[in-house]
Every structure is written in structure tokens, then in C-alpha cells.
C-alpha positions as CSV (number, residue, x, y, z in Angstrom):
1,X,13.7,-2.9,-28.5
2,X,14.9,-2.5,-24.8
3,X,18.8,-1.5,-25.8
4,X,19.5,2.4,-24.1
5,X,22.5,4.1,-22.9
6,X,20.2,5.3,-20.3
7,X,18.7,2.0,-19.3
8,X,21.2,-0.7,-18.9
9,X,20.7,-2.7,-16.2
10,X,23.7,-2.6,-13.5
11,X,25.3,-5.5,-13.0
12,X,27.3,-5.7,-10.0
13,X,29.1,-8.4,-7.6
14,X,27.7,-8.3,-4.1
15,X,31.4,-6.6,-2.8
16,X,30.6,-4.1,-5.4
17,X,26.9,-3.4,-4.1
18,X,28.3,-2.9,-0.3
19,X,31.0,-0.1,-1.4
20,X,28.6,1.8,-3.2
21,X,25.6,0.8,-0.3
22,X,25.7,4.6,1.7
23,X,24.8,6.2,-1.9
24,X,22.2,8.9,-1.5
25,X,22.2,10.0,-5.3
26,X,19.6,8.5,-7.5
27,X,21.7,7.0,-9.3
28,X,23.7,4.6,-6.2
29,X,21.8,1.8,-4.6
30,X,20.9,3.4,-1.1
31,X,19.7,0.7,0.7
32,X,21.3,-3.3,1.5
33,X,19.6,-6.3,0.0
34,X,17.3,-8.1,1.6
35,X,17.4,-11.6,1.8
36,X,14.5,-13.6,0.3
37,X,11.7,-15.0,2.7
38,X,11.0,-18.4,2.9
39,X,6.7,-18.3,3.3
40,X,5.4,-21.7,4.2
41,X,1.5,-22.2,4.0
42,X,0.3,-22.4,7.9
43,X,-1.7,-23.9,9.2
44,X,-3.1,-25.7,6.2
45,X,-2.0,-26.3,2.6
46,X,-3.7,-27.4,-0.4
47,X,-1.8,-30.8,-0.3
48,X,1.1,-30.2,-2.6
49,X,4.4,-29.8,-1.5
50,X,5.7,-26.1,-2.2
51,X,8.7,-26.6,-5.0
52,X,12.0,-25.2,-2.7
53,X,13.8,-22.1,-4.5
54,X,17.7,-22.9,-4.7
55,X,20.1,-19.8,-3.6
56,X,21.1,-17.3,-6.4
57,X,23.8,-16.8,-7.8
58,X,24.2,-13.5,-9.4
59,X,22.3,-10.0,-8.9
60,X,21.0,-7.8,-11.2
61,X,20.4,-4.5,-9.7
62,X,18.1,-1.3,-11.0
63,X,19.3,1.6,-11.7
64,X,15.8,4.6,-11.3
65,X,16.4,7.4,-13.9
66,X,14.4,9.9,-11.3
67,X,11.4,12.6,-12.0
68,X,9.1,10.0,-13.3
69,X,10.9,9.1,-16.2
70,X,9.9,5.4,-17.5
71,X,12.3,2.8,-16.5
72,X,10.9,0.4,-18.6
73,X,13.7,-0.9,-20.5
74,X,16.4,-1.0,-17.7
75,X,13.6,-3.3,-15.4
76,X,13.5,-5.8,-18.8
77,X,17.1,-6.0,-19.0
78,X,18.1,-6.5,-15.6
79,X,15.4,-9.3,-16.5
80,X,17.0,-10.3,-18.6
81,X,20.5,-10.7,-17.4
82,X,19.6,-12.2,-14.3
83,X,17.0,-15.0,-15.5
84,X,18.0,-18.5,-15.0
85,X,19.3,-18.1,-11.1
86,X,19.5,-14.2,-10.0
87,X,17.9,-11.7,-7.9
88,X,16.5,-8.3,-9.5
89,X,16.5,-5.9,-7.1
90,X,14.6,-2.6,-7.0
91,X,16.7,-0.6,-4.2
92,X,16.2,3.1,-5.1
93,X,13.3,5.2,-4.0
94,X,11.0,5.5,-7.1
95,X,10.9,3.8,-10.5
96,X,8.5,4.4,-13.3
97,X,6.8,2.0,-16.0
98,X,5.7,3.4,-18.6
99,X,5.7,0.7,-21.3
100,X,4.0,-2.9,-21.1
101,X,6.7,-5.3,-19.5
102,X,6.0,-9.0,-20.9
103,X,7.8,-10.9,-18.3
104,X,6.9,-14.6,-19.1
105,X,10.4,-16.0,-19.8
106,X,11.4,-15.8,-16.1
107,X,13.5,-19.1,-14.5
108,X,15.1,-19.1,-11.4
109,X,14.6,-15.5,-10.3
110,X,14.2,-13.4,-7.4
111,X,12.7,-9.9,-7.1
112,X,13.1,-7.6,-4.0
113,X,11.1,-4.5,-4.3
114,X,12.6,-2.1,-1.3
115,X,11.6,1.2,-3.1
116,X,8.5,2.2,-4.8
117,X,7.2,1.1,-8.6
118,X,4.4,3.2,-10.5
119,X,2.7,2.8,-12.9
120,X,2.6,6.2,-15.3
121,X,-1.2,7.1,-15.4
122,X,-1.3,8.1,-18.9
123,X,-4.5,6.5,-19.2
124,X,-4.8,6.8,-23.1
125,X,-1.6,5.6,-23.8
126,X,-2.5,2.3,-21.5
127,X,-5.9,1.6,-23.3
128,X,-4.2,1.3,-26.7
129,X,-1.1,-0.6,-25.1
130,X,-1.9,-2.8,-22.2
131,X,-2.2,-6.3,-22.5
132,X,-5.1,-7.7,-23.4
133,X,-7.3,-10.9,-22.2
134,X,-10.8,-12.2,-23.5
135,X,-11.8,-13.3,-20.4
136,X,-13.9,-10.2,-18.7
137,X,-12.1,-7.6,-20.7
138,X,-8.4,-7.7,-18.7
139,X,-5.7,-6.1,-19.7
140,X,-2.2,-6.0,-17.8
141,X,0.4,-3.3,-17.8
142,X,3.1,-6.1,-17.1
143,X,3.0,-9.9,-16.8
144,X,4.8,-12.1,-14.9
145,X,5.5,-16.5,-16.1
146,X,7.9,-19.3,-15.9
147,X,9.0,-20.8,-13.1
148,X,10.7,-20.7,-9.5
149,X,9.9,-16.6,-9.3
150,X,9.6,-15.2,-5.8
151,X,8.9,-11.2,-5.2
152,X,9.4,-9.5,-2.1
153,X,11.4,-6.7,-0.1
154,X,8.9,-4.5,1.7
155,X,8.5,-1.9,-1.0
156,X,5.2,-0.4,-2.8
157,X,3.5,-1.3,-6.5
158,X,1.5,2.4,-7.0
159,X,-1.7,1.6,-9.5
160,X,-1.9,5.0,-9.7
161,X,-5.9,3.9,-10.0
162,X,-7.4,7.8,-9.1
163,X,-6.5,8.6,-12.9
164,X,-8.5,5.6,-14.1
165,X,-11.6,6.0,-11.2
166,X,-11.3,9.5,-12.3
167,X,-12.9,8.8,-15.8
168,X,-15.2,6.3,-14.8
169,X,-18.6,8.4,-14.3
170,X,-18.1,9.7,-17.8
171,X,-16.3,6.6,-19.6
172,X,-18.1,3.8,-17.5
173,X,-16.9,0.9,-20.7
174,X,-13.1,2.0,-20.4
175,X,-11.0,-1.1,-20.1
176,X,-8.7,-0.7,-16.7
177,X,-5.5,-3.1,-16.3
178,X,-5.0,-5.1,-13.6
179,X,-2.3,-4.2,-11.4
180,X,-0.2,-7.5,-11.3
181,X,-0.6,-10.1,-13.8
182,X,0.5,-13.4,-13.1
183,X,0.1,-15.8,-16.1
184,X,1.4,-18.9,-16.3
185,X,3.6,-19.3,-13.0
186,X,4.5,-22.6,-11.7
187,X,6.7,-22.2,-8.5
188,X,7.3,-19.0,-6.6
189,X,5.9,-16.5,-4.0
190,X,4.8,-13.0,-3.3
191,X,5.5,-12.1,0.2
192,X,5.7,-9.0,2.2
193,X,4.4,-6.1,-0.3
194,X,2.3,-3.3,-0.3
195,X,0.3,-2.6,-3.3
196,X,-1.7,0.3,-3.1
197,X,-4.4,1.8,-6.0
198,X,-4.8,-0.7,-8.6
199,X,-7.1,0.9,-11.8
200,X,-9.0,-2.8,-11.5
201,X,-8.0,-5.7,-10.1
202,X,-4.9,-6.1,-7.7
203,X,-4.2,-9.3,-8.5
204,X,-5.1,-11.5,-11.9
205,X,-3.6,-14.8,-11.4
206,X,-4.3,-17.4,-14.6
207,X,-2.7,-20.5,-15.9
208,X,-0.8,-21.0,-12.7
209,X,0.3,-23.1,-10.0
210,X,2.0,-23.8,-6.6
211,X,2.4,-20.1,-5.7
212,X,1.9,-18.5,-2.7
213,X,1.0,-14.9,-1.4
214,X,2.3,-14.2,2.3
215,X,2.0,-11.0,3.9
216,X,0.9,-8.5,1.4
217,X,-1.0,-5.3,2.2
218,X,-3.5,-4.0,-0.2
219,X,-5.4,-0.7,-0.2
220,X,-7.2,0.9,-2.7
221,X,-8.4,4.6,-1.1
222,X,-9.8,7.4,-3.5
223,X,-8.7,11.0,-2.5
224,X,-12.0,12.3,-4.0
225,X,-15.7,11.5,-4.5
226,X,-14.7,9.5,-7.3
227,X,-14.6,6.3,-5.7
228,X,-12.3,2.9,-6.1
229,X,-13.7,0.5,-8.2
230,X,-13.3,-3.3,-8.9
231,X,-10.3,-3.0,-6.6
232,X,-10.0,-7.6,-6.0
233,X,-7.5,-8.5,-3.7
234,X,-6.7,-11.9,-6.1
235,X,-8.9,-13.2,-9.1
236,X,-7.5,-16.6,-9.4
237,X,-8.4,-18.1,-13.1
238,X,-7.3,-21.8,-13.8
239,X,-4.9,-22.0,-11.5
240,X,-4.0,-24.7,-9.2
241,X,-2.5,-25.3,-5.5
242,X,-2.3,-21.3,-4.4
243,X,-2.3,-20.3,-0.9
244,X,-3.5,-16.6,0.1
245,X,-2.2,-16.1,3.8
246,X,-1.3,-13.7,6.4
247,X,-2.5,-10.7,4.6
248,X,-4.6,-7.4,4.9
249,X,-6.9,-6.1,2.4
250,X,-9.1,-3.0,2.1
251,X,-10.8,-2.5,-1.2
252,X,-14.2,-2.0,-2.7
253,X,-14.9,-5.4,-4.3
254,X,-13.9,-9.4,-3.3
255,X,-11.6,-9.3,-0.8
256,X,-10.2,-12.9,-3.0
257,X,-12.2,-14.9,-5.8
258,X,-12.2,-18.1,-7.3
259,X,-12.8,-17.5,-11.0
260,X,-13.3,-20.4,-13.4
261,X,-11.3,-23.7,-12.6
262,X,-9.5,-22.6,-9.4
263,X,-8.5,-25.6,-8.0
264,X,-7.0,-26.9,-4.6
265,X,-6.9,-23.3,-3.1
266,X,-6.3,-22.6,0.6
267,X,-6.6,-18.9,2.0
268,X,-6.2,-18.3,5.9
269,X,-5.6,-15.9,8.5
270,X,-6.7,-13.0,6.0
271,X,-8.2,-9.3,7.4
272,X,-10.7,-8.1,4.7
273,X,-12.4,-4.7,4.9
274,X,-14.8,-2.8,3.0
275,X,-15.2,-5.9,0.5
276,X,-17.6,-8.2,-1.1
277,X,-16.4,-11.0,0.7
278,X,-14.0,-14.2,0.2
279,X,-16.1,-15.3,-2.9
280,X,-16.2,-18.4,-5.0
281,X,-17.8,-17.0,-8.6
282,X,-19.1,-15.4,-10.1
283,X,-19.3,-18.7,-12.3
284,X,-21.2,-19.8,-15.8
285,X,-21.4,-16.5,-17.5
286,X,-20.9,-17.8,-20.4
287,X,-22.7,-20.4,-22.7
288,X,-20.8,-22.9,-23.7
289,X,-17.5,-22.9,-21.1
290,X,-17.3,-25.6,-18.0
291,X,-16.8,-24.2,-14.6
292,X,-15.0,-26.8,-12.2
293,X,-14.0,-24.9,-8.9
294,X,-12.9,-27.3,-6.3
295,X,-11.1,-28.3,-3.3
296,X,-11.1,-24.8,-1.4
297,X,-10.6,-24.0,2.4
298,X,-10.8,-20.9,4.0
299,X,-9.9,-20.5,7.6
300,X,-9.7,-17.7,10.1
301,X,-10.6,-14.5,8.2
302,X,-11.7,-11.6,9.5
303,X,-14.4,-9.5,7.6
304,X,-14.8,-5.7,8.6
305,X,-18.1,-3.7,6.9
306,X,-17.7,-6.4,4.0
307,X,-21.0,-7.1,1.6
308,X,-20.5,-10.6,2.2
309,X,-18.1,-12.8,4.5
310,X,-18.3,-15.7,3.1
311,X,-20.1,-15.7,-0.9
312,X,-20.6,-18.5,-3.5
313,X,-22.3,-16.5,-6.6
314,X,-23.3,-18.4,-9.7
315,X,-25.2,-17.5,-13.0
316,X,-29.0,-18.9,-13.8
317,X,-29.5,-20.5,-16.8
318,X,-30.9,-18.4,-19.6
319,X,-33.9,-18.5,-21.9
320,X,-33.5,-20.7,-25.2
321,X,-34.2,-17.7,-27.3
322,X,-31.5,-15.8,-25.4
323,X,-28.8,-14.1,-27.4
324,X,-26.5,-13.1,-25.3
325,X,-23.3,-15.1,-24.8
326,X,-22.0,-13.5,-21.4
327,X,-25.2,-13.3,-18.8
328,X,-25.5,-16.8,-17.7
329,X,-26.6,-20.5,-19.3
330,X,-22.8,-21.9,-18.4
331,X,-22.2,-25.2,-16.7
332,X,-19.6,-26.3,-14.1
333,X,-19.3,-28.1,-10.4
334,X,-18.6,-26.5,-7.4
335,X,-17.5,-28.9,-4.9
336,X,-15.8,-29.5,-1.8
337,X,-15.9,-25.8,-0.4
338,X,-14.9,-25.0,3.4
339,X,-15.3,-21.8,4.9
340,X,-14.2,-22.3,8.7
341,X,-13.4,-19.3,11.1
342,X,-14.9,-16.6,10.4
343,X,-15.7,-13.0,12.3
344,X,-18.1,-10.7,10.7
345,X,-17.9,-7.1,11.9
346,X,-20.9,-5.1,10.8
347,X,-21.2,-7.4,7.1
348,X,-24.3,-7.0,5.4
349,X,-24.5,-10.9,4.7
350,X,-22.8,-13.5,7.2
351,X,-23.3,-16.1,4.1
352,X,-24.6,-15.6,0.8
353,X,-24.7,-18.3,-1.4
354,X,-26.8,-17.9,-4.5
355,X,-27.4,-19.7,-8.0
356,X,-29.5,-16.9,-9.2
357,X,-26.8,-14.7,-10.1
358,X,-27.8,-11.9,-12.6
359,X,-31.1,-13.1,-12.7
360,X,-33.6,-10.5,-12.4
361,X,-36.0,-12.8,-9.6
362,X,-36.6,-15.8,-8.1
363,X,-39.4,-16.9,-10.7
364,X,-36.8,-15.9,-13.8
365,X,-34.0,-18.1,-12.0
366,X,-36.8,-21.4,-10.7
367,X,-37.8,-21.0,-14.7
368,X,-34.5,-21.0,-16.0
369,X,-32.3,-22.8,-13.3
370,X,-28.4,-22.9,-13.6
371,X,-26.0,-25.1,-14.8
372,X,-23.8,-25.3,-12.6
373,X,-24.3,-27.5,-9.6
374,X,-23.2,-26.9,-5.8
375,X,-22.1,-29.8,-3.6
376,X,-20.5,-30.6,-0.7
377,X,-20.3,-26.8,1.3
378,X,-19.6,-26.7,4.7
379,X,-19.9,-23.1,6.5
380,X,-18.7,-23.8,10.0
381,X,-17.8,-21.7,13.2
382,X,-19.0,-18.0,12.4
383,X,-19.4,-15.6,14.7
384,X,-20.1,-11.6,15.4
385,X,-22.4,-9.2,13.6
386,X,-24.5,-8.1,10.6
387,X,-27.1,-5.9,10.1
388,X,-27.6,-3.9,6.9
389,X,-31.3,-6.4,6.3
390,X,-32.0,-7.1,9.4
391,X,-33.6,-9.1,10.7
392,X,-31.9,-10.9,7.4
393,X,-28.1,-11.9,8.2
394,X,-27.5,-14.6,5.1
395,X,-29.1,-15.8,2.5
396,X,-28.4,-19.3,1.0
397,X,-30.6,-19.2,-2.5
398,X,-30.5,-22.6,-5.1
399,X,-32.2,-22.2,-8.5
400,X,-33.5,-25.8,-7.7
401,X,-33.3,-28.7,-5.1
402,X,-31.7,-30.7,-7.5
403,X,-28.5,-28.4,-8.0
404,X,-27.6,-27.9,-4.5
405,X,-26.7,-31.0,-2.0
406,X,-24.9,-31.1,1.1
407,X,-24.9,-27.8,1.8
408,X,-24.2,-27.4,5.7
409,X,-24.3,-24.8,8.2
410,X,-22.9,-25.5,11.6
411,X,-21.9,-23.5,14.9
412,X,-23.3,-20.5,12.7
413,X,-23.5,-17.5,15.8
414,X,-24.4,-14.2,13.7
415,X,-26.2,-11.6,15.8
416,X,-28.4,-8.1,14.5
417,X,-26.8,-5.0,15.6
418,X,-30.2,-4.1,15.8
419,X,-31.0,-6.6,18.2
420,X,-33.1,-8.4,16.5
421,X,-33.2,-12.2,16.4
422,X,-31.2,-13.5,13.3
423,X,-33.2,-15.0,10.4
424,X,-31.7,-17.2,7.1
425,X,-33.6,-16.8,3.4
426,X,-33.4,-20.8,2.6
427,X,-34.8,-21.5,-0.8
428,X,-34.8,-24.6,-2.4
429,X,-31.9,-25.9,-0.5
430,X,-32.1,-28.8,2.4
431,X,-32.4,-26.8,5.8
432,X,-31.9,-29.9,7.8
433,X,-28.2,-29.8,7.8
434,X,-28.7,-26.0,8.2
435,X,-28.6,-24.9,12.0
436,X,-29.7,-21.6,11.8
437,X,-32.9,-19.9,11.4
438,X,-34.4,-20.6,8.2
439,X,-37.4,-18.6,7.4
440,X,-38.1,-20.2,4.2
């Protein structure tokens, strides 16, 4: 499937690479090999040790065939011949996928990225050949697995999204791929990368663990009225032990989210603008699954124009005679959530914590209350601005007393940019270990 004369991978010793390094042609390596990063979770980790990455020993590197050409099969083969202890490197200016890459066999590997990858936005070829997922209609152009994987180098993963936004107000049901799909890692990092225009999401991260993201850049800017949509920074879906760190994101929806059974997460010293927020949710969609997210701390983020800062977004239950399978009536546990450090510039919602997700009002979501329960929250040490309901800055909303304990609220210092004096919407939750305004 992958054999072309046009397409091997190059395969050369490092002595080779550094004759052939001053190469302008697109067919010579123009630029020298980075070495790989060593990101360590700071200040905080989510309690694990990070699994060490032994040295290399062989590198694989990628010849581009130029002009947008797909350079499908030459990016699996140099796979291919360097997994199990080598580094792929991407050094030329511009390579082009074309073709789903199903990179789930990787051991041992590095990837340095110097150049730019894009994804070909031949939008009807993608919907019949992407890689598809049950859970909220993904679908990936590649996927990576396996073990000990580390990607990094300073270069650019184009989306190409515009083509896919650009159908959207005619084709609202099209299924977009996620930009990066991560499925079934254990051991490795992501560090120092820009990824720019993702059709959906820019990171879906599932069946993983002890990874972590260090320094990436993600933007997701329309050049027309047509605007970016669904652009998350990481959708992390029963995984385990990730840390998000060091990294700037401006998109349209969450900034990061913890899907159903994220686990031991820790995500600090992140810039998030135009967002929904750093959002733990949206959780039991669906009748009959079990949401457990636990264990998660988020410190020192900065939240520009966001929806939300901070968000924890959960379904209602659903009537008995209710058909639908997908709008609520799951059950779960949140627990042990920590949002600590946080500046809101100009956010519509300091806080919004809500079990009435999807539910059309209050009396629909105290009639049919979720099943999933919220305990042990602490919201600490937020300061700056909101304003888009003023006097309203956050709103912390349980479908009944019973579902939500230890929910606390401390140091909280949000301020009106109207002026205004700050009020809470506080319902059916305990406003004594709240201290901010509560006007309900």
C-alpha cells in the first residue's frame, strides 16, 4: 500500500545529513536537526512520574515532493523504518497529507517538525476517508499510538479548516476531522509547535496516558465571514496523567476540556483567548455510559474575552418517556476539581458551573435532575474583569442540593466593567462556603 519510487523515506547517517545540510533544493534537507526537548510538568504534576525517553539511535528523514503533492506514503515509511528507537524528521519547507496516516504502531520514536505539514482540503475526499469515532461524530485525518513518542521542532500542522468553515452555513451536519489524534499513547510529549486552522478540534486525545503538551501555539483565524468553529485546544477522553502547560491558545470554543473519564489532569500557566473557557464537560449525554472525571488542577491561566474562565457543564436528566439517547439522563462523578489562579480579561462568566446542561430551564432541569454528581470543587484566587451580564459575573447552577457538595469559592475578586457591584446566580448549591455575592 505505501511502496513508491517517489516516496521512500531517506534514510541517512547523521554524517550524511550534515554534508547534504546547506541544500536549498526541495529535494535536500535545508535545515540541521534539532535536538529533542526534555518538558517537565512545572510547577505541579498529576503525581506520576513522567516515563524518561532513551536517546535514538537511528534517523529517518522526509523527503517533500513540492507543489502540494501528497506525501503520504514517504511520512508512513520513514514511520516505519525508524519505529522502535529513531527520530522522523520533517526538515523541508512544506509537506502535504493527502491520505489517512494510521500511526498506532509507534515505539520509541521521535518526531521534529521544523517545516510545515498540511492537510489537503479536499473536503469530499476527507468525509468518505477520515477516521471515524462514535463518540460525538470524530473523525481523524491521521492518528498517533504506542508508546515513548515525543513531537517537536518549531514547525506548523496547517488544518487547512477555511475549506471546512467554508461549507458549514450550507452543510451545518458535515463531519469535520480533528486536527491531531492521539489514541492510545502511553509515554511521550508534544512540545514546541504551532498548529494553526484545525476543521474541528485541535487536539482529540483518547485512551491515553502520561503525555505531556509543553509550549504549543494554537490559532484558529477565519480570513472571511465564515467563521472558525469547534476549534478545542485538547478534548481529553479517557485518558490518564496529562499535563497541558506553557501554552497559548486562541480559538472559538474550550480553550482545554475534560471529556468522559479524564483522570489525574494538571494544566498550568496556559493564555486562552476568545474561548469557552478551561471546561470540565460537557458530561452524561448519553443514557447509559458512566462519567468519572477526577483529580484535576488548574493553576495560573489567563483568560482573554473568553465565554467562561473557569466552566464545569453537565447534562440534566431526561424524562422517562424520552427517546433520545444523546441529550442527557447519563451518570458519572465529578470530583476533586481545582481551579487556582486565574485572571479574567473582559470573560462573560468568571465561573460557570452548571448541572442543567441542555436543559431548556430551571423547572425542566429541578424536574428532571442529573445524574451526575459534583463534589469536592474548589475555585480559588480569581481576579480581573467580566461584564457581558452585568451585574451577573458567574453563575454556579445544581439541578438539586443533593448532587452538589463542597463546592467552594474563596478569594474570588471579579469586578463589572460597568462598574457595577458583582453578583453570583447560586441555585440549589450551599452558599456558605461561597464568598461572593450570592443573589439567590
Amino acid at each position: 500500500m505505501w511502496s513508491s519510487i517517489f516516496t521512500i523515506a531517506v534514510c541517512l547517517s547523521f554524517a550524511a545529513f550534515i554534508a547534504a545540510e546547506n541544500t536549498n533544493s526541495n529535494t535536500g534537507f535545508a535545515q540541521v536537526l534539532k535536538p529533542r526537548p526534555n518538558p517537565t510538568p512545572y510547577p505541579y504534576h498529576p503525581g506520576k512520574p513522567h516515563y524518561p525517553s532513551p536517546p535514538r539511535t537511528k534517523t529517518c528523514y522526509v523527503p517533500a515532493r513540492g507543489g502540494g503533492l501528497d506525501d503520504s506514503q514517504a511520512i508512513y515509511s520513514a514511520f516505519e523504518a525508524c519505529n522502535n528507537g529513531g527520530t522522523v524528521a520533517f526538515l523541508e519547507s512544506n509537506y502535504t497529507i493527502a491520505q489517512p496516516l494510521n500511526l498506532t504502531f509507534l515505539n520509541a520514536v521521535d518526531v521534529s517538525i521544523q517545516g510545515e505539514i498540511s492537510i489537503n482540503p479536499n473536503v469530499q475526499y476527507w468525509v468518505q476517508h477520515a477516521f471515524q469515532y462514535a463518540y460525538q461524530g470524530s473523525s481523524l485525518f491521521w492518528q498517533f499510538g504506542g508508546k515513548d513518542v515525543n513531537f517537536y521542532g518549531g514547525g506548523t500542522i496547517n488544518g487547512n479548516g477555511q475549506a471546512w468553515w467554508n461549507i458549514l452555513p450550507t452543510n451545518s451536519s458535515i463531519i469535520r476531522p480533528h486536527l491531531i489524534g492521539v489514541i492510545g499513547l502511553h509515554g511521550g510529549s508534544f512540545s514546541n509547535l504551532n498548529l494553526i486552522n484545525p476543521p474541528n478540534w485541535f487536539h482529540f486525545v483518547a485512551n491515553s496516558s502520561d503525555l505531556i503538551f509543553d509550549d504549543m501555539h494554537l490559532t484558529a483565524i477565519s480570513n472571511n465571514t465564515n467563521p472558525a468553529a469547534n476549534s478545542d485546544g485538547w478534548d481529553l477522553y479517557k485518558s490518564d496523567s496529562i499535563v497541558i502547560q506553557n501554552s497559548v491558545v486562541l480559538n472559538d470554543d474550550d480553550c482545554i476540556s475534560f471529556k468522559p473519564n479524564a483522570t489525574n489532569i494538571v494544566v498550568q500557566n496556559m493564555h486562552c483567548t476568545n474561548s469557552h473557557g478551561i471546561s470540565v464537560g460537557s458530561l452524561g449525554q448519553y443514557v447509559g455510559e458512566v462519567d468519572v472525571v477526577e483529580n484535576l488542577y488548574v493553576y495560573n491561566a489567563t483568560m482573554v474575552t473568553t465565554g467562561d474562565a473557569a466552566r464545569i457543564k453537565v447534562y440534566g436528566g431526561i424524562p422517562p418517556n424520552s427517546t433520545s439517547l444523546s441529550s442527557g439522563g447519563g451518570t458519572g462523578i465529578i470530583r476533586n476539581v481545582t481551579y487556582s489562579t486565574v485572571i479574567d480579561q473582559a470573560d462573560n462568566y468568571a465561573i460557570e458551573l452548571t448541572q442543567c446542561y441542555g436543559q431548556t430551564n430551571i423547572t425542566a432541569c429541578n424536574l428532571y435532575p442529573s445524574g451526575v454528581v459534583i463534589e469536592d470543587v474548589l475555585f480559588e484566587n480569581f481576579s480581573g474583569t467580566s461584564g457581558a451580564y452585568a451585574p451577573i459575573v458567574g453563575t454556579l447552577v445544581c439541578s438539586s442540593p443533593s448532587l452538589c457538595s463542597n463546592i467552594v469559592a474563596k478569594n474570588i475578586n471579579i469586578t463589572n466593567i460597568s462598574g457595577a457591584e458583582a453578583e453570583w446566580v447560586c441555585t440549589n448549591v450551599d452558599d456558605s462556603s461561597l464568598a461572593i455575592n450570592c443573589i439567590t
